[in-house]
MARDREN-936711 format. One record per residue (C-alpha): x, y, z; residue in one letter. Coordinates in steps of 0.25 Angstrom, whole numbers, plus 2048, in hexadecimal, padded with zeros to 3 digits. Last residue first. Layout:
residues N
XYZa
...
end
This chain:
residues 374
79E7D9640x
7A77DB64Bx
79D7DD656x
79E7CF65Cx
7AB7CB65Ax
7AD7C0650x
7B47B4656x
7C07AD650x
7C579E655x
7D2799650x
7D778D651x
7E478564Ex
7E7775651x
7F476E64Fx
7F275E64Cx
7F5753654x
7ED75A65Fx
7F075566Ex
7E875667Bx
7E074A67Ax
7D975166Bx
7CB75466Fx
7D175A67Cx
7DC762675x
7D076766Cx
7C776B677x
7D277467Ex
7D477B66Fx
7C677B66Dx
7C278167Bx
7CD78B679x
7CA78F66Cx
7BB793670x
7BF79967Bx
7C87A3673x
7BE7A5667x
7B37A9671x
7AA7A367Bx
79D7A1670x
7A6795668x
7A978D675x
79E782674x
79F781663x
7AE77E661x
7AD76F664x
7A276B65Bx
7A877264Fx
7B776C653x
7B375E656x
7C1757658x
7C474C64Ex
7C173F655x
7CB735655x
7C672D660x
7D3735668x
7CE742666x
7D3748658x
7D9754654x
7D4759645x
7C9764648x
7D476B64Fx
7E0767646x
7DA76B63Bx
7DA77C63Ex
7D1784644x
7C9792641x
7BD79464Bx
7B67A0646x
7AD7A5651x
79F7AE651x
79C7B965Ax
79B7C364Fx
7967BD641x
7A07B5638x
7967B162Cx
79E7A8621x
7A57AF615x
7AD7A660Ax
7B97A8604x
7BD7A45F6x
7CA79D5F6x
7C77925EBx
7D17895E8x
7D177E5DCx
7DB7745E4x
7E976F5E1x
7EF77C5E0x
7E67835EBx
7EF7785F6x
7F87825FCx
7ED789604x
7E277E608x
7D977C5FFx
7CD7865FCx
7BF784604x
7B37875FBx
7A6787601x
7AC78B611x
7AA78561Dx
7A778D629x
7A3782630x
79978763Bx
79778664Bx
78C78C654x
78D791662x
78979F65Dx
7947A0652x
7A0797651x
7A5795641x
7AF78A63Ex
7B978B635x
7BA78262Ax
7C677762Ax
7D177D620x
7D3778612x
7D678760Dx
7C878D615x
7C479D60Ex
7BD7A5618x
7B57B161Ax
7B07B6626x
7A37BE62Ax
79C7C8634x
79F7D462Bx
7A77E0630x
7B47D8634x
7B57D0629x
7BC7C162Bx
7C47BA622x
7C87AE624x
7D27A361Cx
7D279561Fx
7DF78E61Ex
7E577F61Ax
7F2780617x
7FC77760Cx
80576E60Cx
805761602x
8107655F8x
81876A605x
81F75C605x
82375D5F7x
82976A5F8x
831766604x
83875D5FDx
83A7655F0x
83F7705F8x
83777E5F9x
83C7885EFx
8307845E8x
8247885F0x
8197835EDx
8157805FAx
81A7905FFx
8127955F2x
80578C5F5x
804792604x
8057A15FEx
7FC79E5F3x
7F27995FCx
7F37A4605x
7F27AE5FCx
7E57A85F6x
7DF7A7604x
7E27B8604x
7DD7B95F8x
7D07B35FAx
7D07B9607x
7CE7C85FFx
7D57D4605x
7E07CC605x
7EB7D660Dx
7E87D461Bx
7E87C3619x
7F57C7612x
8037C761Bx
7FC7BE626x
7F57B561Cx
8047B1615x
80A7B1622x
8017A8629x
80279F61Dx
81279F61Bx
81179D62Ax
80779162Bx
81178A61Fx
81E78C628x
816786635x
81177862Bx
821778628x
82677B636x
81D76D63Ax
810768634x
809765628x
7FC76C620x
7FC77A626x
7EE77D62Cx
7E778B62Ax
7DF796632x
7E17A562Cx
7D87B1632x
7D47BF62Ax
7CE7C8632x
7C77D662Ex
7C47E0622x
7D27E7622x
7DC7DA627x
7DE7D5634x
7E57C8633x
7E37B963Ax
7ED7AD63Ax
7EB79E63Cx
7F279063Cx
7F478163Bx
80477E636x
805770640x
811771649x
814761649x
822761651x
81D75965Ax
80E75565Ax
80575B665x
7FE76565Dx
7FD77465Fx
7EF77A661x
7EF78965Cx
7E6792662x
7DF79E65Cx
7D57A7662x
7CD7B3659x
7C57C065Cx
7BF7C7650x
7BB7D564Dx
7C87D964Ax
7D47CE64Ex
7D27CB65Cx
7DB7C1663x
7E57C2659x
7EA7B4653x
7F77B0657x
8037AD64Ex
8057A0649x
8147A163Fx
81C7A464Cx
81579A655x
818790649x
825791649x
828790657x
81E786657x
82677E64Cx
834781653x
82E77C65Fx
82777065Bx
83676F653x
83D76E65Fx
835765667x
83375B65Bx
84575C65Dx
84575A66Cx
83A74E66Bx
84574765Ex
85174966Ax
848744676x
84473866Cx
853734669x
859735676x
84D72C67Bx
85072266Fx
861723673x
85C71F682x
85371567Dx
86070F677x
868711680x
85F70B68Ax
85D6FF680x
86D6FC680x
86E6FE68Ex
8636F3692x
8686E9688x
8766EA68Ex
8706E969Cx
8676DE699x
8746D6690x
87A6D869Dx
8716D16A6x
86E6C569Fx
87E6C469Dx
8816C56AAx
88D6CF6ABx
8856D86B3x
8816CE6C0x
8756C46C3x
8686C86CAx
86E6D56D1x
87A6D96CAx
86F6D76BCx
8646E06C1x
86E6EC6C6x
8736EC6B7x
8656EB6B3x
8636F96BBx
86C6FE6B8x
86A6FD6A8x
85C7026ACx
86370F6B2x
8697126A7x
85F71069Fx
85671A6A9x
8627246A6x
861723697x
853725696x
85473169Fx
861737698x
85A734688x
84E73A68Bx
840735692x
83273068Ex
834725685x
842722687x
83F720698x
837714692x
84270D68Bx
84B70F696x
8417096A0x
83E6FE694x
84C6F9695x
84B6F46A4x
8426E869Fx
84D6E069Bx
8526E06AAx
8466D76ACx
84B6C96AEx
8456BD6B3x
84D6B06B6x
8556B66C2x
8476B86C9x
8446C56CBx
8486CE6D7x
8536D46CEx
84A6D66C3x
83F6DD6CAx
8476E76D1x
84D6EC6C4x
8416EB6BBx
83A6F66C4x
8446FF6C9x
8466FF6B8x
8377036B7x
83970B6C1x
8437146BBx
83B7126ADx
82E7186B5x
8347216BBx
83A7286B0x
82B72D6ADx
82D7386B9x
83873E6B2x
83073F6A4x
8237446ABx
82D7506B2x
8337526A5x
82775669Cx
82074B694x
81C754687x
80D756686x
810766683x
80376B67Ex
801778673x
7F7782672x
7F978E669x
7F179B668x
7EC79B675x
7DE79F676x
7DD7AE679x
end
């Protein structure tokens, strides 16, 4: 099965770090040797603040601090040699030179603390959101599904993209949909979702009334008028994209209802079709503004063929000319080896497309109709 979350960790580990403090350390070697064999005219000591002030940008507090110190040293060594330490070229150096690696020092303290906090609440946020994001069943009736969830590289920024699948008396019912906004809240907003769908996607015989539930569930929690002013106001402009299906497990069809949620695409025999609906509604939270029609409508799901549901941050990830990567042209070649080999090639082709790093968090889910099952 495809992993259900992918996350990298481009964070420079501590070996890297100590190996960069050579570069400061020689640096210093560096100035040092030059400005005593210099003439007495020249002077480089003003150059020792930048091995500090690069140590800073890679290294904490202690480290930066200690190549400081050892800079300070180093000038102190620079003016016995050319002169003596109460020369007053040589000690506004030194004075200047502490006072700027404190200073970088306090900066490096700063950033180490502000890194420890984003760690922190990335933690928190994936805690939460691993809880909310349960894994789809490899085979649900007649159908076998993969899901993976491509987590972006941005601190802190858990985006809200998710999925869920029920069983219910007829056949399958699966959920794909977008939180607008990111952090806790954007997880929060997935869960009420999730949970809404989970408690009542087996009970709606109808999909109408199922979408319809949803909405009102989202619209309640935005409305909600318990919630502070402030927050209130920011949460005027949330909402979900979703797309609803409905597949039948005696009839090679699905039925589907898109709230503002890119079409899914529809794989069969090395071909590859929109299923774009007439009438698509707004995304849930948004019907007050918008005449909403949640009619559902039926496309042809024949054994052997392959649903790939995805969220905006696949087809919106971008190579480095800016181009937006080529879902429909992309997903084609691996269709006919199954829903997990087709979610791994996307999934490594995506990264490819994007350097290696999404700005966006991506979900998929591909679901296959077995032969058979109709």
């Amino acid at each position: 099965m495809v992993p259900r979350r992918l996350r990298k960790d481009h964070r420079v580990s501590g070996e890297p770090r100590h190996a960069l403090l050579a570069v400061p350390i020689a640096l210093i070697a560096l100035v040092t040797v030059i400005d005593i064999l210099a003439p007495p005219s020249v002077h480089l000591g003003p150059f020792l603040v930048a091995a500090p002030a690069v140590t800073a940008s890679f290294a904490g507090p202690r480290a930066t601090g200690c190549v400081g110190a050892l800079a300070v040293l180093a000038q102190a060594v620079i003016a016995m040699v050319r002169t003596s330490l109460t020369d007053l070229n040589h000690t506004v150096q030194l004075i200047t030179l502490i006072l700027m690696s404190a200073f970088v020092t306090s900066f490096a303290a700063r950033r180490e603390r502000h890194e420890k906090e984003l760690t922190q609440l990335r933690s928190v946020a994936t805690a939460a959101q691993e809880v909310v994001l349960k894994p789809l069943p490899h085979r649900i009736g007649p159908l076998r599904i993969a899901s993976v969830y491509l987590a972006a590289e941005t601190e802190a920024q858990i985006g809200g993209d998710l999925y869920a699948a029920a069983r219910t008396a007829r056949g399958s019912r699966i959920l794909i949909g977008d939180v607008r906004g990111k952090g806790l809240e954007a997880v929060g907003d997935a869960a009420l979702l999730l949970g809404a769908f989970r408690g009542a996607a087996h009970r709606r015989a109808d999909l109408s009334a199922l979408v319809a539930f949803l909405e009102g569930t989202v619209s309640s929690d935005l409305d909600d008028p318990a919630a502070p002013e402030d927050e209130t106001a920011d949460r005027g402009e949330a909402f979900i994209t979703a797309a609803v299906l409905d597949i039948p497990d005696d009839e090679p069809t699905l039925h589907l209802i898109n709230c503002g949620h890119p079409p899914p695409l529809l794989l069969r025999r090395g071909q590859v079709s929109l299923l774009e609906v007439r009438h698509p509604a707004p995304p849930l939270g948004l019907t007050e503004f918008v005449e909403t029609d949640l009619s559902a409508e039926t496309f042809t799901f024949e054994p052997g063929d392959i649903v790939l549901l995805y969220t905006d941050g696949v087809i919106e990830a971008r190579d480095r000319d800016g181009t937006f990567y080529p879902l429909t042209q992309r997903a084609v070649s691996e269709s006919r080896k199954g829903p997990d080999a087709l979610l791994a090639h996307l999934c490594k082709d995506l990264l490819h497309h994007a350097g290696g790093q999404l700005d966006d968090d991506a979900a998929m889910v591909a679901i296959e109709r077995l032969p058979g099952a109709s």
